[in-house]
N, C-alpha and C positions, 0 to 999 in steps of 0.2 A: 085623361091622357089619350092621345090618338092610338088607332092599332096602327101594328106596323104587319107584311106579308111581303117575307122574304120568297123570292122567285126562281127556280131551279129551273133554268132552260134545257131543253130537250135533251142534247147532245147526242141528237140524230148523226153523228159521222162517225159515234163508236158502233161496232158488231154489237155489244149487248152492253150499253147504256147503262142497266143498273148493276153492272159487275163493280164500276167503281161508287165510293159514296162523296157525295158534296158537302166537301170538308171545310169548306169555307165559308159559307153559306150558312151550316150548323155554328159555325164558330162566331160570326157574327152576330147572328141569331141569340145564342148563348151570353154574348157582350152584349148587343142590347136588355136584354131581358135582367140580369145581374145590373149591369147601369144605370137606367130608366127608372126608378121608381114606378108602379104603377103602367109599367107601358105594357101593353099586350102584346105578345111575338108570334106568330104562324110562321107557317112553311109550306110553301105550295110545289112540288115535285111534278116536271111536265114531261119526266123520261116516261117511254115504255119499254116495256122489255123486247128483248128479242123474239118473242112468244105473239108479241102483237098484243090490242089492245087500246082503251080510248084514254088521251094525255087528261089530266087533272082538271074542271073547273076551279076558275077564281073567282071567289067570291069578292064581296066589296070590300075595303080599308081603307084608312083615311091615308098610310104612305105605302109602299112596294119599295122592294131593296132588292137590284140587281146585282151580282157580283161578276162581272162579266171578265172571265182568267183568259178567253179564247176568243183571237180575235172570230172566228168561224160560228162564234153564236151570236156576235152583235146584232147580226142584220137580224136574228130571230128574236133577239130583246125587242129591238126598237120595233118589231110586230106586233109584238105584244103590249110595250108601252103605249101605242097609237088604238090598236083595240081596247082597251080598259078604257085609257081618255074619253073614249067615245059612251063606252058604257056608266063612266065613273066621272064625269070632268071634276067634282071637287077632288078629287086623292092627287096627292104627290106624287112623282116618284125619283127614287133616290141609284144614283148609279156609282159602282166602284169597280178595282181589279186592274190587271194587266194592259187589258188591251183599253180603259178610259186612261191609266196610267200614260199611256205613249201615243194615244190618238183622242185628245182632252177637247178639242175642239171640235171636231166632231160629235165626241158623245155626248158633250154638252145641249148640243141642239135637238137629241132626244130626250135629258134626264132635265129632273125641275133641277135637282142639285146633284156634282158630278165630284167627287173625292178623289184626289189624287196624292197615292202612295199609303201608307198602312194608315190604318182609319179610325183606328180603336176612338184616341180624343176625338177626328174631325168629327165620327158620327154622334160621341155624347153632347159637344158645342153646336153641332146642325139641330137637334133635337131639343136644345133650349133656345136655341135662335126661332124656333118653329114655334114657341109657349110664346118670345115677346116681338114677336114681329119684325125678327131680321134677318130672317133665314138668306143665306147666300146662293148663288147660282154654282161655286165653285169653291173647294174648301182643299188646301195645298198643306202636307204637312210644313211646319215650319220645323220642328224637330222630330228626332228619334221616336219610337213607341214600340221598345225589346218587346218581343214575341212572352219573353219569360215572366213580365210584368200583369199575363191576364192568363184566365185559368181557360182550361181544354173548352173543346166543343162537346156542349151534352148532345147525345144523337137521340131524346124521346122525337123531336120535331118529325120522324120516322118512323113506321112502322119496323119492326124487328126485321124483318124480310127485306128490308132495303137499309141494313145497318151490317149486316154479317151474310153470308154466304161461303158455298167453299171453292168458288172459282180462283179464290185469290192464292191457295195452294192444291191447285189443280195437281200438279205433278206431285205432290208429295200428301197425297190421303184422301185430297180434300178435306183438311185440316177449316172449322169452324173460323174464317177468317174476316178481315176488314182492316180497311184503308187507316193510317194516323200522319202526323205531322209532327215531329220535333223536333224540329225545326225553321224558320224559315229565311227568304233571298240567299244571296250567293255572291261570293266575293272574286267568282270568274267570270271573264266576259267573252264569251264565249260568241264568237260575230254571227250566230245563226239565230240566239234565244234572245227572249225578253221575260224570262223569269230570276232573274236577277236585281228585283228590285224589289229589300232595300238591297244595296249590294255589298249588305257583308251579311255573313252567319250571324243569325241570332238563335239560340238554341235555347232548349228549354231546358230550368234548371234540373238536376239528376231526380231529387224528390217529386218532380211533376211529370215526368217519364213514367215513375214504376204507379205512382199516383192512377195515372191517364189507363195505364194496362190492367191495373184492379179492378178498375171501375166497369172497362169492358168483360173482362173475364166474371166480375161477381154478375154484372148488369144481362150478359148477352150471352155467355159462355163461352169467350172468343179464345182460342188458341192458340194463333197467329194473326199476328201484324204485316201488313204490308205499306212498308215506309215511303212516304210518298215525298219526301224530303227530295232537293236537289240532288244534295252528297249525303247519302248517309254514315257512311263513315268517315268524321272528320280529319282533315290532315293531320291539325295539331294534338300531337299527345295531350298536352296538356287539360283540352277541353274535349279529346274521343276518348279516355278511358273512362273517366268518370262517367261521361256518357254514357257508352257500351256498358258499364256495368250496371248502371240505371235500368236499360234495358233486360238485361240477365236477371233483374233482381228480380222482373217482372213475371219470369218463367212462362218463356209464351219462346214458340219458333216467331222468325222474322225473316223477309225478306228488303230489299231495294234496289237500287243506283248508287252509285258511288263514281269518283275519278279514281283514275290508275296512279297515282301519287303518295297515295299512304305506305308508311311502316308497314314492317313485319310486326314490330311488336299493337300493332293495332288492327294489322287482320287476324293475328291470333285472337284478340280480346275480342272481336266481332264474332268468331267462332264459338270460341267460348258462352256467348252472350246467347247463342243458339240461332246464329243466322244459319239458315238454307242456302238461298242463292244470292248473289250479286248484280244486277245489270251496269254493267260498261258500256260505256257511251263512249266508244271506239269512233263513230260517225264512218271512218275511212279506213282503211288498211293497206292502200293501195300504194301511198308514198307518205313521207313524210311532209312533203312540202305543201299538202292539201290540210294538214295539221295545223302548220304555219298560218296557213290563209287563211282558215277560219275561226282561230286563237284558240286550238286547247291549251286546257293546260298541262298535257300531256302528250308536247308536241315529237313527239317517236314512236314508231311503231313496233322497234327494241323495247321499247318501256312499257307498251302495253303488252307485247310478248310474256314480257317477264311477271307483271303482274297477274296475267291469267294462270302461270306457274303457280304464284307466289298461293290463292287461292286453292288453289288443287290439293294445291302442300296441305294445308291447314281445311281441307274437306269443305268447302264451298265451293258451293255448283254455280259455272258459270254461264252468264247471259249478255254473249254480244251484241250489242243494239248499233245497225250500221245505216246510213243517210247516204242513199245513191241519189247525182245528179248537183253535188257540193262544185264551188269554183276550183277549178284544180283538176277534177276528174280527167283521165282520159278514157280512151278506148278500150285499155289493158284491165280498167276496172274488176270486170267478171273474174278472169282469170288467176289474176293477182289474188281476188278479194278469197276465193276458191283454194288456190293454194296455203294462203294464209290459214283459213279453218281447217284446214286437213293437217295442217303441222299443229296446231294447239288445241284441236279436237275441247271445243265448247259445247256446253252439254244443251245450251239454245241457242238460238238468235232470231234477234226480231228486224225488217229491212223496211226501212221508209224512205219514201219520195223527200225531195230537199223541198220545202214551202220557207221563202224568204218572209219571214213574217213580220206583218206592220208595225212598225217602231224599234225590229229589230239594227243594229249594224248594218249590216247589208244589204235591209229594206233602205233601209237610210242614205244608204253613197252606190246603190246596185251599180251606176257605170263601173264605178274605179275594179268591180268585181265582174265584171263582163257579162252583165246583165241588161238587156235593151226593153224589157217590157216585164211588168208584172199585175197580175190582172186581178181590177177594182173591186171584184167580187169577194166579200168580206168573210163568206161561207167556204171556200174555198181553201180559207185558210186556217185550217185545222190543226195546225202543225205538226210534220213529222204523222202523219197516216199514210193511208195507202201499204197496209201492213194485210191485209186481212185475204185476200182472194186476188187474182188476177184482173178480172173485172171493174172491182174498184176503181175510181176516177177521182180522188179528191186531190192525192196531193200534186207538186210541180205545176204552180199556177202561175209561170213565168217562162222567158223564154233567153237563151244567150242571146249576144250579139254574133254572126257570121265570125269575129276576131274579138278575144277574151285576151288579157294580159297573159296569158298563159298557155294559147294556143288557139286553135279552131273549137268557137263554141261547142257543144254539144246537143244534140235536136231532142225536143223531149222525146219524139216516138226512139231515139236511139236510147235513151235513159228509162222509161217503159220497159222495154223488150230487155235491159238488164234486168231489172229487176223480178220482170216474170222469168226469167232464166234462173236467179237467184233463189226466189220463191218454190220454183221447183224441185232445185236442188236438196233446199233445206227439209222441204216436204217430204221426199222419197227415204231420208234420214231420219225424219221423227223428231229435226229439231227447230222447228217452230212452235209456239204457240202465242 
């Protein structure tokens, strides 16, 4: 059987790289390795910390499995796929994720074979294609492949130290924590993302929940979870209590993201379940009509009012996550955006530049959103950063037209100088991180 050396790209545009873990990457890993008969699985990790330090050698294998979620790391995959080729010309190499998802033709011409949408069968049918000599250039799912249908990601492919840390409840102990998934895609569509694919909720059954949190808690000593789900708290009752109490069964604190849309009776069961905090993906607060335009599904900023209530009520710490430089904005942005957290006093908030990202919606039709230019630099597009210090320069990597359907564009250095005004604000306060 051939080795296979799944490939962890840098993710040089976070502050500290290994605060989060590569869940995806493990997870495949893990599918291969249970699938395969006989296959051998590695895990090459090319983050360094924030500490500094030299990225990973790769050794030889006969294929490499990219999972490429962002479009902002392609250009560093296909660096790396052309370095190996040269070192390595017989190894394959195999490419998946988000951004091959919505830009297939492109990553095609750097991967031998390119997977497009959840992968689990195409990579076991590539991998016998590979034993009798038909492997394909391009493998499209033809159906479904539920999330709940294959077991967790085992994280040994990692050392302990890049599996759990306690940044991920910084504010509350630093509590022994780490990233999960139970869930995945998203059934909104939301004109800014391209993590909605597949695009409905598929979630994992309740027994594979408390299952997943044993395993961390016996294996790593993990305390809390930090849900790296779209929505973590699903709308329908039906399939969020079960849920949440899957969770609760776990006995571990939890954080995430969620929409402003759920019940009461399902922020209480999130509470209950021992969640911490919530991040909302507000994007805007500025009007309601920049909601519109960019299709929450929580197009009111009454209804996000109410749900950051709704939370406080039931003792969940809030995290408003806001996107300066959306179609829609005006000038009033800061001051609006300003008045608003000083009426519903959020216990954080995090502020990113707007990045129309490739194979998004509004990558996709930018005029009809009054956008004239977005630029081809693949690195650039990290989505939603520009969080971290004034200095920073990744996000808004495009530019209005002079006249937007909605008004007089807006100039990035005017959307900039929000945002460091914003950043400051938040900072003198103590509610960023």
């Amino acid at each position: 059987m051939p080795s296979v050396c799944v490939v962890v790209p840098s993710w040089a545009y976070w502050k500290d790289p290994l605060k989060l873990q590569p869940l995806w990457e493990m997870y495949y890993a893990t599918f291969l390795q249970d699938r395969v008969p006989g296959l051998a699985v590695d895990l090459v990790d090319l983050r360094v910390g924030a500490e500094g330090g030299e990225a990973a050698e790769i050794p030889e294998y006969d294929v490499y499995l990219y999972w490429v979620m962002k479009s902002a790391d392609a250009l560093e995959v296909y660096d790396v796929v052309r370095g190996l080729r040269e070192k390595y010309p017989k190894s394959l190499h195999f490419g998946g994720g988000n951004h091959v998802d919505r830009c297939t033709d492109e990553a095609s011409k750097a991967f031998d074979v390119s997977f497009v949408g959840t992968a689990e069968e195409l990579l076991a049918r590539a991998f016998d294609d590979l034993g009798t000599g038909r492997l394909q250039s391009v493998y499209r799912s033809a159906e479904r492949f539920h999330f709940s249908n294959y077991g967790f990601a085992r994280r040994e492919f990692l050392p302990a130290a890049r599996i759990v840390n306690d940044q991920h409840f910084s504010q509350y102990g630093g509590l022994t924590g780490t990233g999960v998934y139970f869930s995945r895609g998203c059934s909104f569509g939301c004109a800014f993302c391209v993590y909605n694919n597949p695009s409905k909720f598929e979630y994992r059954r309740p027994e594979q929940i408390t299952a997943e949190i044993e395993y961390l808690k016996k294996t790593y000593g993990v305390e809390g979870v930090n849900l790296r789900d779209e929505v973590c708290v699903p709308v329908s009752p039906k399939t969020g209590l079960p849920y949440l109490e899957a969770i609760g069964n776990g006995g571990v604190s939890w954080r995430g993201q969620t929409v402003t849309i759920a019940s009461e009776e399902l922020v209480k069961a999130a509470a209950d379940s021992g969640c911490r905090e919530l991040a909302l993906g507000l994007e805007n607060v500025e009007s309601d009509d920049v909601l519109r335009i960019i299709n929450k599904p929580s197009k009111s900023v009454a209804t996000n009012r109410k749900f950051i209530e709704l939370l406080k009520k039931h003792g969940i710490r809030v995290k408003v996550c806001l996107i300066f430089g959306l179609p829609g904005e005006t000038g009033a942005v800061v001051d609006r955006t300003i008045k608003f957290l000083e009426e519903v006093e959020p216990d954080y908030v995090a502020v990113s530049g707007f990045d129309p990202v490739p194979g998004s919606p509004i990558y996709e039709n930018a005029a009809a959103y009054g956008i004239q230019w977005i630029d081809d630099d693949l690195s650039k597009h990290a989505h939603l950063v520009y969080r971290f210090g004034d200095e920073e320069d990744v996000g808004l990597p495009f530019a209005y037209a002079e006249k937007t359907p909605w008004g007089r564009g807006r100039r990035r250095h005017e959307i900039v100088a929000d945002i460091r005004t914003i950043q400051g604000y938040l900072r003198t306060r103590g509610m960023s991180y």
